[in-house]
C-alpha positions in Angstrom: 121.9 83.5 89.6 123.0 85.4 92.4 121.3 86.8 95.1 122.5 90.1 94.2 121.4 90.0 90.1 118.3 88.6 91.1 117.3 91.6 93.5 118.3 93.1 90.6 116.5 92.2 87.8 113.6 92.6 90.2 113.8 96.2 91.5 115.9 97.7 88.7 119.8 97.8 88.9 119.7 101.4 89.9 117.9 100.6 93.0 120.1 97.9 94.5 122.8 99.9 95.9 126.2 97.9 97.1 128.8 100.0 96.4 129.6 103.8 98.0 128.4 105.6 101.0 125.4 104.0 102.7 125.6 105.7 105.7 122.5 107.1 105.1 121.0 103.8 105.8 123.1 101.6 107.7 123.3 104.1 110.3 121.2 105.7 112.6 120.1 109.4 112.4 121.2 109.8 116.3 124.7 107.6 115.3 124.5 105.5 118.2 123.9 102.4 115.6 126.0 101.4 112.7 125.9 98.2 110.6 127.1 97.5 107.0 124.7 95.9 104.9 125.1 93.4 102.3 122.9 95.4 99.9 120.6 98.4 100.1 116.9 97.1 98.2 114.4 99.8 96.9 111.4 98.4 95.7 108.8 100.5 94.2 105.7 97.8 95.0 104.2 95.6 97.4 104.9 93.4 94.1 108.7 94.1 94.3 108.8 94.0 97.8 106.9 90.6 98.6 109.6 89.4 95.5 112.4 90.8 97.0 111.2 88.7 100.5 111.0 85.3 98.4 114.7 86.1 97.2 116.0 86.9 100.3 114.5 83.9 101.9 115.0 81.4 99.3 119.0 82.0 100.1 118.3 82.4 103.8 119.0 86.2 103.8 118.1 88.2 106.6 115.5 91.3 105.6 115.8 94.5 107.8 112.9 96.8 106.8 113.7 100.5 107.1 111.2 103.6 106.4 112.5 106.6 106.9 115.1 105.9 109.5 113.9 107.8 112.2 113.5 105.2 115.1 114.9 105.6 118.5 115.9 101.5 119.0 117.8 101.1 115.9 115.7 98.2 114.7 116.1 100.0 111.2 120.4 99.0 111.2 121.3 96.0 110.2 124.0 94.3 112.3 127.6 94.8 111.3 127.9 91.2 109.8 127.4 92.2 105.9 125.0 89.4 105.1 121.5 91.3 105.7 119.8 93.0 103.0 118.0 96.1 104.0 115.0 97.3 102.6 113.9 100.6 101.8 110.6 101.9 101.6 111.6 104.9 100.5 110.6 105.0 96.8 106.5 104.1 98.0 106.1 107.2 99.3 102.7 108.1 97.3 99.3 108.8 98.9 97.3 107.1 96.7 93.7 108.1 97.4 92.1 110.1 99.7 88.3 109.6 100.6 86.7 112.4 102.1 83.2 111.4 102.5 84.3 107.9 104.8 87.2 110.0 106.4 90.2 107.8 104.9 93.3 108.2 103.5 95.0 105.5 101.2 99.1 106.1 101.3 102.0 103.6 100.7 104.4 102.8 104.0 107.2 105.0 102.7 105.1 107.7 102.7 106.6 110.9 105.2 103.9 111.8 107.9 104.1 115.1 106.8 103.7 114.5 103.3 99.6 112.5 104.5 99.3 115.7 106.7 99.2 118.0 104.0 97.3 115.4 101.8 94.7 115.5 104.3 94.7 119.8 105.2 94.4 120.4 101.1 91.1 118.1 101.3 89.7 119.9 104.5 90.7 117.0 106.7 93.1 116.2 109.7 95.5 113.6 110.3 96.1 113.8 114.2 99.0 111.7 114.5 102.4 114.4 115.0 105.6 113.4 115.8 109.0 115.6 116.2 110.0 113.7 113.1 107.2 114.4 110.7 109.1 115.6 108.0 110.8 112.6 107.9 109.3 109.9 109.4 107.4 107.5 107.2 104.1 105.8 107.8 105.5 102.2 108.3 108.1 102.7 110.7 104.7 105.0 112.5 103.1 101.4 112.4 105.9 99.3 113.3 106.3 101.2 116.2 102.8 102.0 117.3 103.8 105.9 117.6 102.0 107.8 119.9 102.8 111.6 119.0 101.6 114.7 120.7 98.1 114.0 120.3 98.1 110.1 121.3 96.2 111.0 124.6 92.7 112.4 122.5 93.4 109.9 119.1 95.5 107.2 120.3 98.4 105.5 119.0 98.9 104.8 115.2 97.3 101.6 115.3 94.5 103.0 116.1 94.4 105.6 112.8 94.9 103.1 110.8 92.4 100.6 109.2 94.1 98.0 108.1 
């Protein structure tokens, strides 16, 4: 089976995307970065995505993880060759739980900064970390980067909101 049908049959045919317009993903939002992508993955799981890992590495296929596309380095494009498979975390997007009484929030890497923000304000809490691209940013790519944000001086740097 191909690399291709087997991402397939593991994310859902509708979420493997090789065909059209990808721009939105195998470029940067500041276009200083292109690439072209051999296909566009979007798992819904850590379950789909640690399968989607063992498929792309049991063929020897590149993985270039992308949240919400906002970074500044363009280690979200993948190069121009066609052969990487880019994965989008864009479908776990959910908060899943939100714990008041011990101060933490439970949310998926896809997640939009602004999206835990609000989850937080609606339960009387505050999520310091605030970046110009909180309305599209995504709690991942925060992590992968170790964003700082307007507020990093008084509550540190993303790794340091984050428990685990």
């Amino acid at each position: 089976m191909s690399l291709i049908a087997t991402l397939r049959d593991t994310v859902g045919a509708s979420n493997v995307l090789t065909e059209g317009d990808l721009t939105a993903w195998e470029q940067d939002w500041r276009r200083r970065w292109r690439g072209k992508a051999l296909a566009v993955v979007r798992p819904g799981s850590t379950a789909e995505v640690a399968a989607v890992v063992r498929a792309c590495a049991a063929n020897g296929t590149a993985v270039v993880p992308q949240g919400g596309n906002t970074g500044l380095v363009g280690g979200g494009v993948p190069d121009a060759s066609g052969t990487q498979v880019l994965l989008s975390l864009q479908r776990m997007n959910r908060v899943r739980a939100i714990d008041a009484a011990n101060l933490t929030i439970t949310a998926e890497a896809g997640c939009v900064l602004q999206s835990v923000q609000q989850a937080a304000r609606e339960q009387g809490l505050w999520f310091p970390l605030s970046l110009a691209a909180e309305g599209s940013c995504t709690l991942g790519g925060n992590l992968a980067t170790n964003a700082g944000g307007t507020q990093v001086l008084r509550y540190g740097n993303a790794r340091e909101l984050c428990l685990g």
